[in-house]
N, C-alpha and C positions, 0 to 999 in steps of 0.2 A: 504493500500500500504506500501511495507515496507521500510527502511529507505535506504537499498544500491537499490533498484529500484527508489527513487524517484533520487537517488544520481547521477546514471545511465543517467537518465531522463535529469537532470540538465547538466551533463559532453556532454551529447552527440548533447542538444541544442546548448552547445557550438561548435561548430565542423561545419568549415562553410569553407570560401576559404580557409585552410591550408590545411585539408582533402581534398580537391579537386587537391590543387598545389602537392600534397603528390600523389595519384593518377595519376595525370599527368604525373609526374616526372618516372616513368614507362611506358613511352611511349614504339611504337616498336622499335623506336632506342634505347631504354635504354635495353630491353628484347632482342634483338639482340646481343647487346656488354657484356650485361652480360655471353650470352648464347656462345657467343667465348671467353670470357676471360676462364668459368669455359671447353672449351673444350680444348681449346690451353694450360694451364697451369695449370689443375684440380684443386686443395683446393689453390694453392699458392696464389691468389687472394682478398681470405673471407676476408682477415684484413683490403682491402680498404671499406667494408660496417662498421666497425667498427669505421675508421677514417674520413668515410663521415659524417656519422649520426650527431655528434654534430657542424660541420664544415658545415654543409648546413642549420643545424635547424637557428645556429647562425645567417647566412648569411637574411637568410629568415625572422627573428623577426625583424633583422635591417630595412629590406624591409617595414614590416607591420610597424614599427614603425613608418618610416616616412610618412606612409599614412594616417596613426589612426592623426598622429600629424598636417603635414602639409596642411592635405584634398587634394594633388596632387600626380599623378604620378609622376614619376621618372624622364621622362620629362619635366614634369609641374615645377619641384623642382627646377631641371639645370635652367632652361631658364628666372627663376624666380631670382635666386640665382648667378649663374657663368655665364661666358661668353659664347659668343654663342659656340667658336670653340669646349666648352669641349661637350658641346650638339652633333652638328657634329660629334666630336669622338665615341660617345656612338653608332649614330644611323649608322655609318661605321662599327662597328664591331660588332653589333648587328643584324643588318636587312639581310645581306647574310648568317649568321648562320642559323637564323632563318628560311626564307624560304628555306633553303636546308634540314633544320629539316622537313617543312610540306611536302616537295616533296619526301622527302625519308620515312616519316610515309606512306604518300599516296601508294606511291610503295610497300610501306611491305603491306597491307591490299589487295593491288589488286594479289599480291603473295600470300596469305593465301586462297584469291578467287580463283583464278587458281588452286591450289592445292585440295582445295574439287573438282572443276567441272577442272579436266584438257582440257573439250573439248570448253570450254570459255577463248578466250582471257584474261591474267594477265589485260594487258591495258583496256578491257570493265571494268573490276573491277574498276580500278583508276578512271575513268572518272565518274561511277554510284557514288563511295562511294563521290568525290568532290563535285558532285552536292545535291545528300544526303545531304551533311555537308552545302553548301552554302545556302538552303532552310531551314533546320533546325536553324542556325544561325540566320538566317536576320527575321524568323517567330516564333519563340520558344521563351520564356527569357532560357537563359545561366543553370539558378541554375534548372529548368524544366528538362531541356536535363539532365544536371549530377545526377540527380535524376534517370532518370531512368538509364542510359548505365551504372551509377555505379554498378550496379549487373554483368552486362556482366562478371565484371572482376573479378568475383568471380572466373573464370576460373585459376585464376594469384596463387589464393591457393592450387591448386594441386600439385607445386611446392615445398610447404612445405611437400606433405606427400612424396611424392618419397623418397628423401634417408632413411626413415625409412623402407624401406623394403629390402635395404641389410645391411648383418653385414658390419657396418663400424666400422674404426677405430677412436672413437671417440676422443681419447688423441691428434691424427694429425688433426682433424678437430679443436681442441681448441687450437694445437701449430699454424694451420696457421692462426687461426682468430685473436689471439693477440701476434702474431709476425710475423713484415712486411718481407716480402720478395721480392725482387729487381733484378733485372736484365739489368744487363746494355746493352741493344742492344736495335733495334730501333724498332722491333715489339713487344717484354715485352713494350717498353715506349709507341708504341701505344695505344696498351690496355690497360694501366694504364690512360693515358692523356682523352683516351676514356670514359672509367667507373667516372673519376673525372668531365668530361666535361659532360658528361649524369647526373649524380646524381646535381651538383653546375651549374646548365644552367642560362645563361645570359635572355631567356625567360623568366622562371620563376622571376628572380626580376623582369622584366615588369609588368608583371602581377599580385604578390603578393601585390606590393603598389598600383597599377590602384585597384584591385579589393578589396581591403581593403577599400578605399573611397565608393565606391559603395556600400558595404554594409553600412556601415556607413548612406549613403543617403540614402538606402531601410528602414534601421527598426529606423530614425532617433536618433541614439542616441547622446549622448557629448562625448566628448572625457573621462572625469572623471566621474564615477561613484566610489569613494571611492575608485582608483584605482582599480576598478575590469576590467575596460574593454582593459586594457594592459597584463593583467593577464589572461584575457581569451584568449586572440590574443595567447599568451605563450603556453599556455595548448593546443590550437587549431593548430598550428603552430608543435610543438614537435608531437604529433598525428600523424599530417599528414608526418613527417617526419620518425616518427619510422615506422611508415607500409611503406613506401616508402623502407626504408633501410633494413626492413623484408624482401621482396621481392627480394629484391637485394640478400641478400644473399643466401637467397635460389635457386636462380635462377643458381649461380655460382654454389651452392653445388651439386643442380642435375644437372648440366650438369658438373661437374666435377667426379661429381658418375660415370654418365651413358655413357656420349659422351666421355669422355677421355679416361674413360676401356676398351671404344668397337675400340678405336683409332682412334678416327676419331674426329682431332685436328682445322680443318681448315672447318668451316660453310660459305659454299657457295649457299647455297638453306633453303629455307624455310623448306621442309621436313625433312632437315639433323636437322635443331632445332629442329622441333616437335620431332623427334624421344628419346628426354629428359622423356617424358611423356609417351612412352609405357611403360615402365615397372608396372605402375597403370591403365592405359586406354587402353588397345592394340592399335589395330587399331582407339579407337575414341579417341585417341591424337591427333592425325591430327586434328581433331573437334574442340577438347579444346583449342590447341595451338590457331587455328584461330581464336576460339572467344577471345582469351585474346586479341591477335593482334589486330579484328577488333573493341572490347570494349574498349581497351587503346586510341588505335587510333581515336575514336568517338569520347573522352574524352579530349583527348590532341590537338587535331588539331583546335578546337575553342579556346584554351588557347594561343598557338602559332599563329593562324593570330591576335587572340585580344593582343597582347601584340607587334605586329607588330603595329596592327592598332591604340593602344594608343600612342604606341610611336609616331606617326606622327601627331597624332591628338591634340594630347597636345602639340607639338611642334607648332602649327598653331593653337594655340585656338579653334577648332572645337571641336563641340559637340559630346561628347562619351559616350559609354557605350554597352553594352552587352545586357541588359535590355531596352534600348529604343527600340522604335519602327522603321521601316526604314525612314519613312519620318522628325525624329526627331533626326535622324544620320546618314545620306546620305553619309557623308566623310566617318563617320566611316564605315559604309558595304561597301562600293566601295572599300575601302585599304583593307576588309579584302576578297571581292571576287578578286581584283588582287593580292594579296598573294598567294590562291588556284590556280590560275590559272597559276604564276610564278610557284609553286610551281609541279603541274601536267605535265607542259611542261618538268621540269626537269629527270621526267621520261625515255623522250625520246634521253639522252643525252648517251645512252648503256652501262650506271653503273648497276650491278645487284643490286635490293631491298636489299640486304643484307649488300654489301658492303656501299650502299648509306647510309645504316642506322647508320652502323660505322663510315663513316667517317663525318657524319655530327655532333659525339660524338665528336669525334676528333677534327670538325670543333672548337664546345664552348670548348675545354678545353683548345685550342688555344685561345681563344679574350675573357674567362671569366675574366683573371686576369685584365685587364683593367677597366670591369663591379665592382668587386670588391674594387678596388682599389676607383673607383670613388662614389659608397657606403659608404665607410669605412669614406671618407672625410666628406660626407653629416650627416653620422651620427653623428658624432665627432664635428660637426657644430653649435655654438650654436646660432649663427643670424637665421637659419634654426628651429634648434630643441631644443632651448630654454632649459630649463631644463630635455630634455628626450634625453639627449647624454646616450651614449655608455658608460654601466660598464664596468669596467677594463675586467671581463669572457668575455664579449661580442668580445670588442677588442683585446683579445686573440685570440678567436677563428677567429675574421676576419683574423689579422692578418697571424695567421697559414697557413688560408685557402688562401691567398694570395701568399703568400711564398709557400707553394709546389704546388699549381696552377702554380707557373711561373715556380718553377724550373723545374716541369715534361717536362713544352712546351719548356722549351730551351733545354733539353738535348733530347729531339724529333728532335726537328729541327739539333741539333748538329749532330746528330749521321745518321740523314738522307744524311746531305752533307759530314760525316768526310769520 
């Protein structure tokens, strides 16, 4: 065996929940907001995948950090650590994000079903794939499931070959990706507040510290292996973040290729995104697009009620986990079948899937500065995290990512009522 296969071998054992949060993190709402940022405003876009990447990796190590450290979620942490109301705070501007994220995934997935089979109800699709997911969840362990649907999303890389097949002008593809471009009006701030609020989701820190313990618990390891197992978390963690933010930009550049040349700025149907993808798949774009949809969404909707269901569960000392079995977590599957179920009723509230999907981006890039904010603290905490505070990079990049996380949402909000 030779020396970069066993290396290979090694690197990719490492690769566990940040690969997964990384994946996640490409949900349909995230592949929706990309896919009207890159139609409404063609390349102008690419430089927020640029400025997310190490602004989410950061946010995210912090996450794992304090789970490898503390052994609790992020719940567990507050309620252990700070008073109850900052708790209260968290799970206020966390938990309606959230379930408006699983009701508008739900929605894109039963839209991708309608559009193969136009002579079946959107809504049969939502209801089937709900229950789907609720059986799957409460009968499956978690890292089972992401094993297999991770392939589905192999569909997500077709994405990257598109723009190679027209002459582009690749000098303005490199001026937009590293030089920002802004616009002050209130639908540019949307889709900026969107693509920041999709990529930096207040989810995802639920679920990066809850599931960082769990593994911990599954392959029992110590915190210190010669520092190695902080170091893996790192490597696993940037992983899953770079193909997150791969994605991202590719998503923007073909639909700023393809959707914006053909003019057609404004994605109000499922079809009008697929149509990103003919230009390599004709007709079985429609096909691809859906499976990314419905493999994202497979993927992501267990992540989103579990990071609901920790959050509550560890607020109430109740027993959690993904991996248990039902009768060894009965809180936890009950919060997470009524999240599905909040979340599928939301359907019927006559938002189109598409819009819902956006503005549920919208919603976190609204309430993540406060998620942040209250990370940044805990990190920085040393009654908490003992010697494994925040390096100075760390707290840079929180920092940053704090600061235009708020300022994008105030000049949203600003320009909404000016």
């Amino acid at each position: 065996m030779s020396k970069w296969t066993i290396k290979f071998k090694k690197f990719f054992n490492i690769l566990g929940p940040g690969l997964v949060t990384g994946a996640s993190d490409d949900d349909p709402s995230g592949i929706a907001t990309y896919s009207q940022a890159g139609a409404a405003y063609g390349l102008s876009t690419l430089w927020t995948s640029i400025v997310a990447f190490p602004l989410m990796a950061g946010i995210q190590q912090m996450c794992a950090r304090i789970g490898i450290v503390t052994q609790r979620g992020l719940s567990g942490v507050i309620k252990q650590h700070y008073p109850r109301p900052i708790l209260w705070l968290m799970m206020l501007f966390s938990f309606p994000s959230i379930v408006m994220n699983i009701g508008a995934d739900i929605a894109g997935m039963g839209a991708v079903g309608n559009m193969l089979f136009p002579s079946i109800d959107a809504s049969f699709f939502s209801v089937t794939f709900t229950l789907i997911l609720l059986v799957m969840i409460i009968y499956l362990p978690y890292h089972r499931i992401a094993s297999i649907l991770k392939y589905l999303c192999i569909a997500l890389f077709f994405y990257l070959v598109v723009p190679f097949l027209y002459d582009q002008d690749w000098g303005k593809i490199a001026y937009s990706t590293f030089v920002p471009h802004i616009e002050m009006n209130k639908e540019y701030l949307a889709v900026l507040v969107g693509i920041l609020g999709t990529t930096i989701s207040p989810y995802l820190f639920l679920w990066q510290t809850s599931v960082e313990v769990e593994e911990l618990k599954q392959k029992k390891k110590r915190i210190y292996i010669n520092g190695r197992l902080l170091s893996d978390m790192r490597q696993d963690v940037d992983f899953g973040m770079a193909f997150s933010g791969l994605v991202m930009f590719f998503i923007i550049l073909t639909t700023g290729t393809v959707l914006h040349q053909q003019g057609i700025t404004q994605i109000d149907t499922v079809e009008q995104a697929a149509k990103a993808l003919q230009p390599l798949a004709g007709d079985a774009a429609y096909l691809l697009f859906a499976l990314g949809v419905i493999g994202t969404g497979l993927i992501a909707i267990p992540v989103l009620c579990g990071s609901v269901s920790y959050l509550i569960t560890e607020s109430f000392d109740l027993p959690e986990g993904l991996d248990k079995k039902f009768h060894e977590a009965k809180a936890f599957y009950t919060v997470i079948a009524v999240s599905l179920i909040i979340g599928l009723s939301l359907n019927y509230i006559g938002i189109s899937p598409v819009k819902a999907l956006i503005y549920s981006a919208i919603l976190y890039g609204l309430t993540a500065p406060v998620m942040i904010a209250i990370i940044l603290h805990i990190s920085n905490n040393k009654k908490v995290m003992g010697k494994h505070t925040n390096s100075r990079i760390a707290n840079v990049l929180g920092f940053i990512a704090l600061i235009l996380m708020t300022t994008s949402a105030v000049a949203l909000i600003y320009f909404q009522f000016a």
